[in-house]
C-alpha positions in Angstrom: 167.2 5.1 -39.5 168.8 8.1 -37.5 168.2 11.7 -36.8 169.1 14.2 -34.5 167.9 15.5 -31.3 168.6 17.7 -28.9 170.0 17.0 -25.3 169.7 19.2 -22.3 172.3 17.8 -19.8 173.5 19.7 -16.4 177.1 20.3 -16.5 179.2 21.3 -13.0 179.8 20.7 -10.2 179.3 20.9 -6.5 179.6 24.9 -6.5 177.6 25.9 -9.6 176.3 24.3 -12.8 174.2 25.0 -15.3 172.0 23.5 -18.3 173.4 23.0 -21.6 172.2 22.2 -25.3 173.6 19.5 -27.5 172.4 18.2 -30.9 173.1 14.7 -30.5 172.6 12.0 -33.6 170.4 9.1 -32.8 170.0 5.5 -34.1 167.4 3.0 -33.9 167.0 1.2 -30.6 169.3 3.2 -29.2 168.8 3.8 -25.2 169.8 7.3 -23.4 172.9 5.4 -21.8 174.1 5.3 -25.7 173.4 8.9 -26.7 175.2 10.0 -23.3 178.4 8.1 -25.0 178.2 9.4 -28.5 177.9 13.1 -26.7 181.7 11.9 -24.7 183.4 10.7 -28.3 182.0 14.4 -30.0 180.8 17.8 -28.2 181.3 16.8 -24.6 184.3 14.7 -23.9 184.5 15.8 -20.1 181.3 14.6 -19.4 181.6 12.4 -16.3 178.6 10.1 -16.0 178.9 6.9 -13.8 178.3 3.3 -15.5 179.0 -0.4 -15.7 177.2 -3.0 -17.5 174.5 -1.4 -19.7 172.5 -4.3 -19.0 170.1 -2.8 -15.7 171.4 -4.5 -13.5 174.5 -2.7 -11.7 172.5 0.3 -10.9 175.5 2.9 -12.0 173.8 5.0 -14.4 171.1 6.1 -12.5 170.2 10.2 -13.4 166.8 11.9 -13.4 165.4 12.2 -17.5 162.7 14.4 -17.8 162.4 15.3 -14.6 161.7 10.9 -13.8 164.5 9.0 -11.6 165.7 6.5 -14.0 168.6 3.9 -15.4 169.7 5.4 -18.4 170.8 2.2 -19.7 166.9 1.1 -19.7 165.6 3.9 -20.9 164.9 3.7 -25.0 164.7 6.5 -26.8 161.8 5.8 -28.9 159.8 6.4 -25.9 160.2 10.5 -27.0 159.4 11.9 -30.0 162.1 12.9 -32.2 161.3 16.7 -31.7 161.5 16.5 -28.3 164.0 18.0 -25.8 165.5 15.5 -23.1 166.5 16.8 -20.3 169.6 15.3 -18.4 170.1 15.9 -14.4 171.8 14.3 -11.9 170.0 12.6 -8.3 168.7 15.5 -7.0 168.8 13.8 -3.2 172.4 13.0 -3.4 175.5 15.9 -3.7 176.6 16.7 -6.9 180.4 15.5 -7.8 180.6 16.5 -11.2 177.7 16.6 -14.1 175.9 14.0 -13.8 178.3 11.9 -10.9 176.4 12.0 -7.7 177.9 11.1 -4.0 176.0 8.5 -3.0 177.8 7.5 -0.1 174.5 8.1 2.6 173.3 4.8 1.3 176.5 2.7 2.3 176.6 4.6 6.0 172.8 3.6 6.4 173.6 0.1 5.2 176.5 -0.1 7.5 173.6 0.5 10.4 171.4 -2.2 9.6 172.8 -5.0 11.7 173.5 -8.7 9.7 171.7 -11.7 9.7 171.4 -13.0 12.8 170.8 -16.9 13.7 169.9 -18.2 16.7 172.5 -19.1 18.7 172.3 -22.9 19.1 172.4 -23.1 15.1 176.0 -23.9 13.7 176.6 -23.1 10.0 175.9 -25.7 7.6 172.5 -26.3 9.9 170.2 -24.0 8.4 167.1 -25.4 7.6 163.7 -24.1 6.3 161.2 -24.4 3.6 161.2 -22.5 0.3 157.2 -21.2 1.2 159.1 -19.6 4.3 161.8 -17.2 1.9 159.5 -16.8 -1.3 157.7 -13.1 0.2 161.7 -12.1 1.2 163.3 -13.8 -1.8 161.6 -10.8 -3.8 163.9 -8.0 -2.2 167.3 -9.7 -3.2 166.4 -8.5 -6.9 167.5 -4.9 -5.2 170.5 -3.5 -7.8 171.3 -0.9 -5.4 170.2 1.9 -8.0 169.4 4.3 -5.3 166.3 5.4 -7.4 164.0 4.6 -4.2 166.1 6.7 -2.4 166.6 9.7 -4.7 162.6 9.7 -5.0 161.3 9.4 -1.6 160.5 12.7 -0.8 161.1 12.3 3.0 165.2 12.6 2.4 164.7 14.3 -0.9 162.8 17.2 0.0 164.2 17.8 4.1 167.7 17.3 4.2 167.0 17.5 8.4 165.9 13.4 8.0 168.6 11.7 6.8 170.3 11.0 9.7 167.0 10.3 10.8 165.7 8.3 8.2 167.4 4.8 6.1 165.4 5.4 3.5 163.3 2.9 1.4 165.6 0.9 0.4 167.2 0.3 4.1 163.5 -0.6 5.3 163.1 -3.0 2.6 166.3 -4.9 3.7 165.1 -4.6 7.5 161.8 -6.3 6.8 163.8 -8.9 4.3 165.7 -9.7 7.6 162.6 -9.5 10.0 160.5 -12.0 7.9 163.3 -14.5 7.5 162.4 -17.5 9.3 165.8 -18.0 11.3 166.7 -14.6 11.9 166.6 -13.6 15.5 167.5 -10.3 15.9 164.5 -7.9 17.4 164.2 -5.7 13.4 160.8 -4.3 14.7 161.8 -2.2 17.4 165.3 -0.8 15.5 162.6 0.1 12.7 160.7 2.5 14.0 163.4 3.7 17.1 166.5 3.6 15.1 166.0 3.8 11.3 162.8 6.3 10.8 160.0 3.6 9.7 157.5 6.2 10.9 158.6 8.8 8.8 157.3 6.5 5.8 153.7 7.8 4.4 153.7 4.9 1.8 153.5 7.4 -1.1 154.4 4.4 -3.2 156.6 6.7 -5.0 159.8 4.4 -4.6 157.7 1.4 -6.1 157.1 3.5 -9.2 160.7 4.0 -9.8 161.9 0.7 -8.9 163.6 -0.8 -12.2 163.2 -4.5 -10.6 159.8 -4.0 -10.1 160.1 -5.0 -6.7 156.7 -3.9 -4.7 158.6 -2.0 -1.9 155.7 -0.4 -0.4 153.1 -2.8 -0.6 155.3 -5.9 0.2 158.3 -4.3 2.1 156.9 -1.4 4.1 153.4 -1.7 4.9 154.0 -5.5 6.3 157.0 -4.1 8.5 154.8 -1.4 9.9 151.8 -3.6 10.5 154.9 -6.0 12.8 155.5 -3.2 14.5 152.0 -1.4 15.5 150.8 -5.2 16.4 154.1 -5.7 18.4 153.8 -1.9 20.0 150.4 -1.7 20.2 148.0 -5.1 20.2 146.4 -5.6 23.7 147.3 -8.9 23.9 150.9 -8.6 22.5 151.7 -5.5 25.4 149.7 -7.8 28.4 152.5 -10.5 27.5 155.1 -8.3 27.3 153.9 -7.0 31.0 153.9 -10.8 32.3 157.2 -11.8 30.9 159.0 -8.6 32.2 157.5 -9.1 35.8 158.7 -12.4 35.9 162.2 -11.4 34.5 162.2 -9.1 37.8 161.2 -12.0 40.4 163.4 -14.3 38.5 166.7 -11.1 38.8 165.0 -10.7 42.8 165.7 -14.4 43.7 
C-alpha cells in the first residue's frame, strides 16, 4: 500500500539555500534513505545526498529529519503519519557542500590528533597478551560507524564554533578512553584529555548517547570513566603525594 507525502528538503549550497516542497510517493516499509532516491529518479535529480550501504552501518547518510540527527537509511517511514510534513536538512555543525552533502573533514583532523596505540616497549608484535574480561568495557566503542551524529549534536561544537579547535568532540573522547582503558597501551591518554583535546568542556548532556545509531553508551561508559581517570590522577591526595616523591627522586637521580 502507497500514498503520497510531502518532503521538505534544503536545497544549496554554501552561500544560500533554502527549503523546498516535494510530493513524494511512498511504499510500505520504505525508509527515508528510499524516498530521498525516488525524489533523484523524478522532481529532484540534482539532489546530492551522501550514501553507501543502506544497511546502518557506513554512517554516509547521516542528515537531521525533523529537526533529530539521524541515518536516513534507519529511519522508517511509518514512524510519521501519512499527513505529516518531513523535513530534510543537512548537519547543522558541519559546512554545507551542497543540499544535503556536509564537509565533514573536522572529524578526520581531530582523529589525526589522537596519537595510536601504543605498547610498551619491551613487547614485540605477535606478543600481545591479555584476557578477554580486560577489552569487554573498550570492545563496546569499536561498534563506532563514524556517523558523526555525536558530533553534529553535541552542542559544545554545534552551538560555538570558537571550540572546535578546542574541543575533539565525543566521538574523539570515546576513542581516547577506548585507548586509555586498554590494558597494554602505554601512552599517558589522561593528561592529553583534558590539556590537549577539551575533555573539560564535556557537561555529559548525554545528548550524543541519544543519537548514537550503535547504541553505544558514550557518556556513561566513554566520558564519565575518562573524567573520573583524570580528576583521580589530577586531583586524589594520594595520587599527587606520589607524583611529588617520584619527581624529587627523578631530580636527585638527574643531580648525581
Amino acid at each position: 500500500m502507497s500514498y503520497w507525502a510531502r518532503f521538505r528538503v534544503w536545497r544549496g549550497d554554501s552561500e544560500k539555500g533554502e527549503l523546498v516542497d516535494y510530493p513524494v510517493e511512498v511504499n510500505e516499509g520504505e525508509v527515508v534513505l528510499d524516498v530521498v532516491h525516488r525524489l533523484q529518479q523524478t522532481e529532484a535529480p540534482d539532489l546530492a545526498v551522501r550514501w553507501n550501504c543502506k544497511a546502518g552501518k557506513c554512517g554516509s547518510c547521516s542528515m537531521e529529519i525533523n529537526g533529530r540527527p539521524r541515518l536516513a537509511c534507519m529511519t522508517r517511514m511509518n514512524t510519521f503519519a501519512e499527513d505529516e510534513v518531513v523535513t530534510i536538512t543537512p548537519l547543522r555543525t558541519f559546512p554545507v557542500i551542497r543540499d544535503l552533502v556536509t564537509d565533514v573533514s573536522f572529524n578526520y583532523t581531530k582523529a589525526r590528533e589522537v596519537p595510536a596505540f601504543a605498547p610498551p616497549p619491551d613487547l614485540k608484535p605477535g606478543e600481545y597478551r591479555m584476557q578477554q574480561v580486560d577489552v569487554e568495557r573498550s570492545q563496546e566503542f569499536r561498534k563506532c560507524i563514524e556517523c558523526y551524529l555525536c558530533q553534529n549534536t553535541c552542542h559544545v561544537v554545534r552551538d560555538h564554533e570558537e571550540n572546535k579547535q578546542h574541543f575533539a568532540g565525543p566521538r574523539y573522547l570515546m576513542r581516547i578512553a577506548e585507548l586509555d582503558m586498554h590494558p597494554l597501551d602505554a601512552a599517558d591518554r589522561k593528561r592529553a584529555a583534558q590539556e590537549e583535546h577539551g575533555l573539560g568542556f564535556c557537561n555529559i548532556t548525554k545528548c550524543c548517547t541519544e543519537v548514537c545509531p550503535e547504541n553505544i553508551k558514550i557518556t556513561d561508559n566513554a566520558l564519565i570513566p575518562l573524567k573520573e581517570r583524570v580528576v583521580d590522577r589530577k586531583y586524589d591526595p594520594l595520587i599527587w603525594l606520589g607524583n611529588k616523591i617520584f619527581k624529587r627522586g627523578d631530580v636527585r637521580a638527574a643531580k648525581q
